[in-house]
PDB file with SEQRES, HELIX, SHEET and CRYST1 records, atoms N, CA, C and O in Angstrom:
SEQRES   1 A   68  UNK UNK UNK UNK UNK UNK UNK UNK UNK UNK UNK UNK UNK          
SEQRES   2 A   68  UNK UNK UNK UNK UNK UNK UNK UNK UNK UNK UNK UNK UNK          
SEQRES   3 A   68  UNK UNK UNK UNK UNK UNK UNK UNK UNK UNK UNK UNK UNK          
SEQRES   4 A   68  UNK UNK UNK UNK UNK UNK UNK UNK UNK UNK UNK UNK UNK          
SEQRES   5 A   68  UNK UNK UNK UNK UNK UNK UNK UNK UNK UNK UNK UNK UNK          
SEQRES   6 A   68  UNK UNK UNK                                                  
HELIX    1 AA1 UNK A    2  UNK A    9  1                                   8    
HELIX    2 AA2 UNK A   14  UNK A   17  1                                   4    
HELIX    3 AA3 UNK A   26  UNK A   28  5                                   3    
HELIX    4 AA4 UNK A   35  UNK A   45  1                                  11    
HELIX    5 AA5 UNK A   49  UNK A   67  1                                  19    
CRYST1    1.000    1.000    1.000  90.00  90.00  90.00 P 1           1          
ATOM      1  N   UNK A   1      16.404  15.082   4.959  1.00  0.00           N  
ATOM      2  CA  UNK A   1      17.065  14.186   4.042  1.00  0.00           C  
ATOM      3  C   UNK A   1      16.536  12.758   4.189  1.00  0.00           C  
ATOM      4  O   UNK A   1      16.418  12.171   3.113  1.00  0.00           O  
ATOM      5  N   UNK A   2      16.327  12.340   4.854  1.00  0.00           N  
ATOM      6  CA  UNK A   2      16.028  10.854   5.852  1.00  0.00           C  
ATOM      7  C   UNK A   2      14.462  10.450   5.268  1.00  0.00           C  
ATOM      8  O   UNK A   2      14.038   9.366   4.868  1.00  0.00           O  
ATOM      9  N   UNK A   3      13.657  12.043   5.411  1.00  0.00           N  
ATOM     10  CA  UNK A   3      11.837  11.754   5.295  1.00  0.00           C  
ATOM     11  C   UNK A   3      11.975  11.798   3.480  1.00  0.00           C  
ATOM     12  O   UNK A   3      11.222  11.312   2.637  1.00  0.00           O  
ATOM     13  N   UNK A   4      13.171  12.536   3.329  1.00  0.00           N  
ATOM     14  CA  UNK A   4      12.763  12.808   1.091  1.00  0.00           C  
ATOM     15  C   UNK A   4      12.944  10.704   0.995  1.00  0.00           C  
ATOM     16  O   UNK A   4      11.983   9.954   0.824  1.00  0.00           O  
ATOM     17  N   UNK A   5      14.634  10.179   1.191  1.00  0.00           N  
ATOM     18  CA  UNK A   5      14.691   8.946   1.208  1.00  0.00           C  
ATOM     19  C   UNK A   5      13.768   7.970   1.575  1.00  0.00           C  
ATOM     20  O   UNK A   5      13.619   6.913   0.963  1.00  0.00           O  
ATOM     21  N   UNK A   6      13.150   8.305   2.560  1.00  0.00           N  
ATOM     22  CA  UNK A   6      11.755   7.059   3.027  1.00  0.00           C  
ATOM     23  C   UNK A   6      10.964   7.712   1.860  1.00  0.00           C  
ATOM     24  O   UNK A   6      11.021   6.956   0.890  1.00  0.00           O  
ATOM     25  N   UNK A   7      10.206   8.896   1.574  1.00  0.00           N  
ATOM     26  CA  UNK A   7       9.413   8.751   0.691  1.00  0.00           C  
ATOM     27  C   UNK A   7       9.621   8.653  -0.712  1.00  0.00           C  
ATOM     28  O   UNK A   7       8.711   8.720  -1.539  1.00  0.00           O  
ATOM     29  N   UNK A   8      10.450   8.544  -0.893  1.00  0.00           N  
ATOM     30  CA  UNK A   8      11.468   8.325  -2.675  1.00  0.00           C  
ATOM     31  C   UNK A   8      10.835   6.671  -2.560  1.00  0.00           C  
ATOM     32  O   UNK A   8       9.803   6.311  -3.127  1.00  0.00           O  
ATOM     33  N   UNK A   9      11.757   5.732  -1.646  1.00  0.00           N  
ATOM     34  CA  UNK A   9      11.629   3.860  -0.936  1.00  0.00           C  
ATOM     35  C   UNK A   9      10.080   3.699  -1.021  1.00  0.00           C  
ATOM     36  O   UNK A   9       9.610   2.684  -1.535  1.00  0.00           O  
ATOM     37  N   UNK A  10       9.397   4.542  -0.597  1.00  0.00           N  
ATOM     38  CA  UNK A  10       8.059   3.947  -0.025  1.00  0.00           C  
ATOM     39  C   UNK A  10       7.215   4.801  -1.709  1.00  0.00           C  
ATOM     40  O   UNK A  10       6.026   4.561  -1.917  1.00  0.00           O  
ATOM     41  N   UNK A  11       7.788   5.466  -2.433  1.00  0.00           N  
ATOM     42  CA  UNK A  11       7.253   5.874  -3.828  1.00  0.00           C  
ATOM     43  C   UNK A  11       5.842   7.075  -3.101  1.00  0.00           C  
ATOM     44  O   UNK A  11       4.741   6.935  -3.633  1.00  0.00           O  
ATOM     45  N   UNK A  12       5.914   7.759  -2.375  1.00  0.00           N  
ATOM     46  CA  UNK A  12       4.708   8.439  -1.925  1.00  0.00           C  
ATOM     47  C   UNK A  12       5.347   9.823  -1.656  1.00  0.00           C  
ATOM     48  O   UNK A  12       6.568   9.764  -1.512  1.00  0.00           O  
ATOM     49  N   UNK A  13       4.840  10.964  -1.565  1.00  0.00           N  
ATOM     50  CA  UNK A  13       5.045  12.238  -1.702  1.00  0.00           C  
ATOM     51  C   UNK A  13       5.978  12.467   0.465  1.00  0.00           C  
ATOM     52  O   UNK A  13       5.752  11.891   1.530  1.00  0.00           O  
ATOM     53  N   UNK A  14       6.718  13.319   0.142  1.00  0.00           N  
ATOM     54  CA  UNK A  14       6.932  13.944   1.896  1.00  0.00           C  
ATOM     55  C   UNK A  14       5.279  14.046   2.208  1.00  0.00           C  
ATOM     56  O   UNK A  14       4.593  13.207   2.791  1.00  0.00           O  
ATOM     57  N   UNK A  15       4.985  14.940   1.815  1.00  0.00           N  
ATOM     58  CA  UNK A  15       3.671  15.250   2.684  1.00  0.00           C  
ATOM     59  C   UNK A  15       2.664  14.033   2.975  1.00  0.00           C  
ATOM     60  O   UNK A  15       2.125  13.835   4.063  1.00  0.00           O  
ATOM     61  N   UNK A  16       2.499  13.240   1.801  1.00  0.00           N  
ATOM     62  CA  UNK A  16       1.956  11.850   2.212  1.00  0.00           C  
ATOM     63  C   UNK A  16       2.763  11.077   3.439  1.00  0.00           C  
ATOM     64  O   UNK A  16       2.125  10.192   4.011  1.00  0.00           O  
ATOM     65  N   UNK A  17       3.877  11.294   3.809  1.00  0.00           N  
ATOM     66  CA  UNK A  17       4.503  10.168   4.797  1.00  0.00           C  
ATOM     67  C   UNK A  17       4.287  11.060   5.792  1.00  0.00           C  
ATOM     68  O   UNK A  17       4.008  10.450   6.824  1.00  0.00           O  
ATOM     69  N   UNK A  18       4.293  12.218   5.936  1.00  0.00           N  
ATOM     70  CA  UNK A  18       4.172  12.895   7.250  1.00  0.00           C  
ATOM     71  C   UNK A  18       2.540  13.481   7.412  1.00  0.00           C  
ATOM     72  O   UNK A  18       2.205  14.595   7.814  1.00  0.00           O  
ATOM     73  N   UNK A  19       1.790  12.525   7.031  1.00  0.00           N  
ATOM     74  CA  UNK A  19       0.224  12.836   6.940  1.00  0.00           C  
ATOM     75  C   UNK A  19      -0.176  14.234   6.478  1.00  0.00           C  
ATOM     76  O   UNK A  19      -1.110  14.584   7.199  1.00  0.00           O  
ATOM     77  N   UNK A  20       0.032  14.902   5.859  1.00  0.00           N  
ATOM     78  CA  UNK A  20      -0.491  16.513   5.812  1.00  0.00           C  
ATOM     79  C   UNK A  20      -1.229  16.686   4.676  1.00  0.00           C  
ATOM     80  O   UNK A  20      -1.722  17.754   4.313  1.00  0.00           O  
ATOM     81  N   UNK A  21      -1.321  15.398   3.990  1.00  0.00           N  
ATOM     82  CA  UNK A  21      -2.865  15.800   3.006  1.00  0.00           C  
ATOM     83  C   UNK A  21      -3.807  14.877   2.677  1.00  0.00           C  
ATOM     84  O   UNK A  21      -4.296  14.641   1.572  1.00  0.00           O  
ATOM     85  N   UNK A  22      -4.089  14.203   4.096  1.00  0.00           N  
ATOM     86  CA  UNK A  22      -5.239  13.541   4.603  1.00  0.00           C  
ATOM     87  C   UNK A  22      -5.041  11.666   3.488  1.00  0.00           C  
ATOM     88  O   UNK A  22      -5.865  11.192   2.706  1.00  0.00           O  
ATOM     89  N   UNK A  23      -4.351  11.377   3.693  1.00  0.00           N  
ATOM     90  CA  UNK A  23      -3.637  10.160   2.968  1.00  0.00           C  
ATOM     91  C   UNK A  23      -4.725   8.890   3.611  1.00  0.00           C  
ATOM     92  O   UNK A  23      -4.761   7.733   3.193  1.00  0.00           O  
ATOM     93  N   UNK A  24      -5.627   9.506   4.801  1.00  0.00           N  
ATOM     94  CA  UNK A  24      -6.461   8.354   5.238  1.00  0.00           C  
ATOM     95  C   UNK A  24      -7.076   7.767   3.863  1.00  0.00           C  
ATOM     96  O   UNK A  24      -6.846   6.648   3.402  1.00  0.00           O  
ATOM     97  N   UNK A  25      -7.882   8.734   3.325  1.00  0.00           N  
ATOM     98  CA  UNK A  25      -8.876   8.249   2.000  1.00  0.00           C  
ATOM     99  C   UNK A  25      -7.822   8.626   0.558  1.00  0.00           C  
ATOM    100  O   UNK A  25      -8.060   9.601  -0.155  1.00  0.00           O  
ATOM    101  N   UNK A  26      -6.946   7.910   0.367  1.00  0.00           N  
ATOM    102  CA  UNK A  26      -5.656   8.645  -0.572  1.00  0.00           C  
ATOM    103  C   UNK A  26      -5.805   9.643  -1.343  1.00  0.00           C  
ATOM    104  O   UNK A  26      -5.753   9.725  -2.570  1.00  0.00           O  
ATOM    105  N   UNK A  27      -6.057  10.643  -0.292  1.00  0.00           N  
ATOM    106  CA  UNK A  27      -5.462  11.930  -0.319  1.00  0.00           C  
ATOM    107  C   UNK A  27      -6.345  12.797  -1.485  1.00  0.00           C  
ATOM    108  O   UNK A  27      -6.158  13.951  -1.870  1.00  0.00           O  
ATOM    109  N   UNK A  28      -7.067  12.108  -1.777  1.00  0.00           N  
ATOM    110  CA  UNK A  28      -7.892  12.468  -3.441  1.00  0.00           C  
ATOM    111  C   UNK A  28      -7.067  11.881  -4.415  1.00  0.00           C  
ATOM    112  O   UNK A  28      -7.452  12.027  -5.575  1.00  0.00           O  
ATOM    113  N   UNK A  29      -6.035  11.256  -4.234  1.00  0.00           N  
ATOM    114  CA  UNK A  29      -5.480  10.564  -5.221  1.00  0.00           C  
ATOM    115  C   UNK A  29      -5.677   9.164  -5.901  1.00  0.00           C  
ATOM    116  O   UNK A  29      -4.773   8.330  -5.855  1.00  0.00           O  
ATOM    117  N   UNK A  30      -6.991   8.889  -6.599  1.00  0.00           N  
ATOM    118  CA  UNK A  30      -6.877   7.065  -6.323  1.00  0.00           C  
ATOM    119  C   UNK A  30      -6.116   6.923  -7.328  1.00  0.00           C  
ATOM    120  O   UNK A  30      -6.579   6.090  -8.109  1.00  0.00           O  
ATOM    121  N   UNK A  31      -4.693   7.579  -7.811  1.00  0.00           N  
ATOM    122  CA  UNK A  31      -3.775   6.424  -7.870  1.00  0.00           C  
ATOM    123  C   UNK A  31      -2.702   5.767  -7.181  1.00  0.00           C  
ATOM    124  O   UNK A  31      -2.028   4.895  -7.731  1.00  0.00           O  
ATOM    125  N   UNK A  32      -2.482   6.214  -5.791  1.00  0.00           N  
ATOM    126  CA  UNK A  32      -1.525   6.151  -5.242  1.00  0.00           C  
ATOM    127  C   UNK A  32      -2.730   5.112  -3.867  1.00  0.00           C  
ATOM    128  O   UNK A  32      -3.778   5.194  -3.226  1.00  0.00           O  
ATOM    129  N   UNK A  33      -1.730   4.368  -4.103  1.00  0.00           N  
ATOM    130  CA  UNK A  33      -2.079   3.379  -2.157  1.00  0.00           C  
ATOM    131  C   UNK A  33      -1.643   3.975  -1.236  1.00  0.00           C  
ATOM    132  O   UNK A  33      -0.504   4.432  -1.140  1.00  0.00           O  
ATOM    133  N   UNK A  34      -2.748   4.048  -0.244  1.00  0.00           N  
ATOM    134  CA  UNK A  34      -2.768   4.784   1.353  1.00  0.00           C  
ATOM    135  C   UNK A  34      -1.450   4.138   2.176  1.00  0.00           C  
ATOM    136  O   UNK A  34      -1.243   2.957   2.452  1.00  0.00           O  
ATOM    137  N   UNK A  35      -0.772   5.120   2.419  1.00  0.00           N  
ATOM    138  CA  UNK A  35       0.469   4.433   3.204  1.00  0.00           C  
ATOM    139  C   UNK A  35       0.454   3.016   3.985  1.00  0.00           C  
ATOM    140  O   UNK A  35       1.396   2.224   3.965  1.00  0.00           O  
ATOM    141  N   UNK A  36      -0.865   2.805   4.733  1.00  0.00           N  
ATOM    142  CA  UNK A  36      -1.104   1.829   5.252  1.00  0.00           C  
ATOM    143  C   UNK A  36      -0.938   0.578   4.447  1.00  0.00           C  
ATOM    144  O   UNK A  36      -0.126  -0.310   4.708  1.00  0.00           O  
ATOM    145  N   UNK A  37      -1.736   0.588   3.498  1.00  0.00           N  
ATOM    146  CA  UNK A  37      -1.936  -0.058   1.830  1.00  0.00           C  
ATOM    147  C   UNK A  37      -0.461  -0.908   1.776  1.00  0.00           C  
ATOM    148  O   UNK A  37      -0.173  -2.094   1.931  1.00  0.00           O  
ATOM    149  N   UNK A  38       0.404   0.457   1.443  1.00  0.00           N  
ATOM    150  CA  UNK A  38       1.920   0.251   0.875  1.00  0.00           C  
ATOM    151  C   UNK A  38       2.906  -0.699   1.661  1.00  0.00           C  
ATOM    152  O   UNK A  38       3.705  -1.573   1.326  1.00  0.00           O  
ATOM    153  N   UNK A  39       2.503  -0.151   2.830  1.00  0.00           N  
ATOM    154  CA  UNK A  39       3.319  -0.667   4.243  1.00  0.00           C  
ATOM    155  C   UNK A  39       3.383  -2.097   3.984  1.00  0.00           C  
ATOM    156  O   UNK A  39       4.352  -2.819   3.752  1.00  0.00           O  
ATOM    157  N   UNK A  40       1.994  -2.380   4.085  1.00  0.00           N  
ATOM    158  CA  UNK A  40       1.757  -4.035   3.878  1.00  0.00           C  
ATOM    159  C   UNK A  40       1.975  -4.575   2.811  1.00  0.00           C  
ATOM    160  O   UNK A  40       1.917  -5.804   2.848  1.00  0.00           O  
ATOM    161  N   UNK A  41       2.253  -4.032   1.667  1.00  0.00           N  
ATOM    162  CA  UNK A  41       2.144  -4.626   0.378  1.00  0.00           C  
ATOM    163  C   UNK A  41       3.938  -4.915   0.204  1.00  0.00           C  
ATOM    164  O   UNK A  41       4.475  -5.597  -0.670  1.00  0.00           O  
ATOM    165  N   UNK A  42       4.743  -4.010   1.555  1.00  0.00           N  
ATOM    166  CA  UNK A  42       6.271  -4.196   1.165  1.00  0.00           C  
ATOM    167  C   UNK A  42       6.130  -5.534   1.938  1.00  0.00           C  
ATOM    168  O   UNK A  42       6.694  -6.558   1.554  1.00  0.00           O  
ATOM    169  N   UNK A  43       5.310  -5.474   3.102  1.00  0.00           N  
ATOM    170  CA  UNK A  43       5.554  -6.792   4.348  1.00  0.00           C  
ATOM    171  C   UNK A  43       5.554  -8.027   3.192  1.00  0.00           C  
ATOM    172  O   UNK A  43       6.347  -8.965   3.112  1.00  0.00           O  
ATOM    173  N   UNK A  44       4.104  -7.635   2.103  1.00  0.00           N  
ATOM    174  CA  UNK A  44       3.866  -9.215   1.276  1.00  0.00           C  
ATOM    175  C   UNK A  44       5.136  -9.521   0.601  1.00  0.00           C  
ATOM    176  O   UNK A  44       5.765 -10.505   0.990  1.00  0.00           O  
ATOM    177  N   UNK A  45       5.532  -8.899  -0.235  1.00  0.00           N  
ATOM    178  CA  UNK A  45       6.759  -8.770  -1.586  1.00  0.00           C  
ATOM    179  C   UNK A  45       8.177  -9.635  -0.257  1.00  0.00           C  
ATOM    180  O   UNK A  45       9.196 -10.231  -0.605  1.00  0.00           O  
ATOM    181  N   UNK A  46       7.811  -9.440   0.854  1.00  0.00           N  
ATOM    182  CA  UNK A  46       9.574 -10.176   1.902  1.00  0.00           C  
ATOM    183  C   UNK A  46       9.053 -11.546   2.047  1.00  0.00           C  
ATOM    184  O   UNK A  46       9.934 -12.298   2.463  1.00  0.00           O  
ATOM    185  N   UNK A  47       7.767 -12.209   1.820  1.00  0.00           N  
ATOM    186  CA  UNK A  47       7.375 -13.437   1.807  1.00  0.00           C  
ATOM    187  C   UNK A  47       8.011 -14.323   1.213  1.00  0.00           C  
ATOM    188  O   UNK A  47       8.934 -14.056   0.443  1.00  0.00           O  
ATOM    189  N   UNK A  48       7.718 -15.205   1.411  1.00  0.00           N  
ATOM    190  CA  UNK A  48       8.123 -16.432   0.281  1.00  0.00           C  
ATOM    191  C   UNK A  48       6.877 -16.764  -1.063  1.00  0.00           C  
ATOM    192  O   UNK A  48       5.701 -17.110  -0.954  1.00  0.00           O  
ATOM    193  N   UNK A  49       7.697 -16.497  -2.271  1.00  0.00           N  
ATOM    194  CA  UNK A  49       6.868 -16.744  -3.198  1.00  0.00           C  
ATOM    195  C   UNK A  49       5.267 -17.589  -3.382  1.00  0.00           C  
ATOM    196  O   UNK A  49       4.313 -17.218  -4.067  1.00  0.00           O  
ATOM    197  N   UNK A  50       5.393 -18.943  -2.433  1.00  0.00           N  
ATOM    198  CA  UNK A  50       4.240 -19.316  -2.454  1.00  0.00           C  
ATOM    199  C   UNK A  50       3.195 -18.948  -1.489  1.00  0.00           C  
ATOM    200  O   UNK A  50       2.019 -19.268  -1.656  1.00  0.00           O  
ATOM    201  N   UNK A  51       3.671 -18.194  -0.356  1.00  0.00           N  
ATOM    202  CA  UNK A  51       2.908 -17.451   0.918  1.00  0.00           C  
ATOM    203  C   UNK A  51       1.761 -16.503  -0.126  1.00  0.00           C  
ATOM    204  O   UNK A  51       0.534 -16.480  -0.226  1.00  0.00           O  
ATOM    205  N   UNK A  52       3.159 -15.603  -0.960  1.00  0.00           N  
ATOM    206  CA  UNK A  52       2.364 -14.417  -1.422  1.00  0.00           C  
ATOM    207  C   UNK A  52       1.396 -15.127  -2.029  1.00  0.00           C  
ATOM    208  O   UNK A  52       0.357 -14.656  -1.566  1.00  0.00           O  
ATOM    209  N   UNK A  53       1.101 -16.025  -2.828  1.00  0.00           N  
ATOM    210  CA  UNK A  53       0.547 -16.350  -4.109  1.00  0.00           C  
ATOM    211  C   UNK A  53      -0.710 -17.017  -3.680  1.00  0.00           C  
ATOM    212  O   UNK A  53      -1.765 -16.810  -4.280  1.00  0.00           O  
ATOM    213  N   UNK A  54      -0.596 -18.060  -2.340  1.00  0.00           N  
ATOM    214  CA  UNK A  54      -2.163 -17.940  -1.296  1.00  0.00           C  
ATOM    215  C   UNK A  54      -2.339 -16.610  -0.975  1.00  0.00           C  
ATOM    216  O   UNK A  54      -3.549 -16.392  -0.907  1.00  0.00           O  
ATOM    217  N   UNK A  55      -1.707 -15.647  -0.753  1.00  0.00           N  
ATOM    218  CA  UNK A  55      -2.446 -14.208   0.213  1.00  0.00           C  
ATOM    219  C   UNK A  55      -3.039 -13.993  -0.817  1.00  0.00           C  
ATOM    220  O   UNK A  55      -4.226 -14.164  -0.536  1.00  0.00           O  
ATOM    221  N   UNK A  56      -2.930 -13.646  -2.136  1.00  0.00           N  
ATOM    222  CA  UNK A  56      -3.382 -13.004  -3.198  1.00  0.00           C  
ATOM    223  C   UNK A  56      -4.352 -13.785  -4.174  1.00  0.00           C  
ATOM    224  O   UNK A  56      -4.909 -13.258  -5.138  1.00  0.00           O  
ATOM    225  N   UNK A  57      -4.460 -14.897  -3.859  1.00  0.00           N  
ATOM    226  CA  UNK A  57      -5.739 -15.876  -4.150  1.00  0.00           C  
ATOM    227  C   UNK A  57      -6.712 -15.424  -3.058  1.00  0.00           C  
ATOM    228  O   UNK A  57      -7.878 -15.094  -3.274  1.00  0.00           O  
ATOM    229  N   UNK A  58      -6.155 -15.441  -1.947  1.00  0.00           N  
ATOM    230  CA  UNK A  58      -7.584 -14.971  -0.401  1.00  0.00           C  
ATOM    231  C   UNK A  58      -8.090 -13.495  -1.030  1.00  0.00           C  
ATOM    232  O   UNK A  58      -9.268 -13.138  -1.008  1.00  0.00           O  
ATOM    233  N   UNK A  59      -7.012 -12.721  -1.582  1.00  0.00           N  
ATOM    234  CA  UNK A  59      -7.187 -11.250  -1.628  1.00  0.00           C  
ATOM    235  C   UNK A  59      -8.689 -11.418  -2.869  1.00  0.00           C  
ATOM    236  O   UNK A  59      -9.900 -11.279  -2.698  1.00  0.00           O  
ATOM    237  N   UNK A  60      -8.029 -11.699  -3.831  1.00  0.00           N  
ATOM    238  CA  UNK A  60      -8.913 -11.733  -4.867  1.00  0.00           C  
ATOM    239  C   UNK A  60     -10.387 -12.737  -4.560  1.00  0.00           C  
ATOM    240  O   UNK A  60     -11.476 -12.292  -4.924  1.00  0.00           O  
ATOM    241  N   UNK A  61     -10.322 -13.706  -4.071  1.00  0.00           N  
ATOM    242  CA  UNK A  61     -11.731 -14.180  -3.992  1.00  0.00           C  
ATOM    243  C   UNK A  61     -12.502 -13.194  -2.980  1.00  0.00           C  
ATOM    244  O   UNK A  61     -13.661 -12.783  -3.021  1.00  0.00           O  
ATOM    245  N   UNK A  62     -11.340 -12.922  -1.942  1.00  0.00           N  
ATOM    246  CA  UNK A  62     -12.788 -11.943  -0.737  1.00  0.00           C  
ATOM    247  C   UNK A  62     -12.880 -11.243  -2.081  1.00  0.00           C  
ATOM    248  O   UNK A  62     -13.672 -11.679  -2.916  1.00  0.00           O  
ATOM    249  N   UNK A  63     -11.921  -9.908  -2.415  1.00  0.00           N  
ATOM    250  CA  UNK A  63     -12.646  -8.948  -3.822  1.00  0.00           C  
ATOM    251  C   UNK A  63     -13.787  -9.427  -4.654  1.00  0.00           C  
ATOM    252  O   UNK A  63     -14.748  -8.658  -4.696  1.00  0.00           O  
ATOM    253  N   UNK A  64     -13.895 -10.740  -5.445  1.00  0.00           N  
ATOM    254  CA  UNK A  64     -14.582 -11.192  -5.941  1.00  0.00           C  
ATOM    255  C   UNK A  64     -15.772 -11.269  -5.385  1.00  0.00           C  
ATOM    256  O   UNK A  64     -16.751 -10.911  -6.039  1.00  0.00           O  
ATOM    257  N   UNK A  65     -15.907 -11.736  -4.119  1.00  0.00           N  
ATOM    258  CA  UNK A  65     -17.202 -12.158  -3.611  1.00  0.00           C  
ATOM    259  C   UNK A  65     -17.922 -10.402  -3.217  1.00  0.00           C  
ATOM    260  O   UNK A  65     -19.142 -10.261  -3.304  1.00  0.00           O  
ATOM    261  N   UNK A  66     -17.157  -9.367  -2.864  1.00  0.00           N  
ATOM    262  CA  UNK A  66     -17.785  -7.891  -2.709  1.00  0.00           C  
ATOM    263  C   UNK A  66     -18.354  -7.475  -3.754  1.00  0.00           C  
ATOM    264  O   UNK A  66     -19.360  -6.766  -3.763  1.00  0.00           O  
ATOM    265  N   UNK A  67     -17.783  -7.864  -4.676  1.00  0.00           N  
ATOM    266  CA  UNK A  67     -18.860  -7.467  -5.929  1.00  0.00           C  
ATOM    267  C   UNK A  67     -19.976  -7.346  -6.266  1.00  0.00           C  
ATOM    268  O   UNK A  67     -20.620  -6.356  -6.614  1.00  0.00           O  
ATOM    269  N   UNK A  68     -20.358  -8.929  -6.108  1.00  0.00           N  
ATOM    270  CA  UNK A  68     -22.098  -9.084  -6.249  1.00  0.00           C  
ATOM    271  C   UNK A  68     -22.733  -8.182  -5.658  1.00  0.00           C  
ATOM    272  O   UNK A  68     -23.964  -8.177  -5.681  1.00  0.00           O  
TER     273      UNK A  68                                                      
END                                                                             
């Protein structure tokens, strides 16, 4: 009951939270973020609005600059 509720909260399958279909490289799924991914993306969203809004300026220029 406890693992359906965390994975309902965390939006990812049981078997994704209890690793059993290789969730390292998401799972063959690229639409879903690797638990790791998610974890951190709840840590950003408890920030303070202007924290997030530098993290996600850093996020996007490193992205930007991998491109070239």
């Amino acid at each position: 009951m406890v693992t359906r509720r965390l994975a309902q909260a965390l939006e990812v399958t049981t078997d994704e939270l209890l690793g059993l279909n290789g969730t390292k490289k998401n799972g063959g799924n690229g639409n879903k973020l690797s638990l790791r991914l998610l974890r951190r993306s709840k840590k950003v969203e408890e920030l303070p609005s202007s924290q997030q809004k530098t993290l996600l300026k850093t996020i996007d220029i490193f992205l930007k600059a991998t491109e070239k």
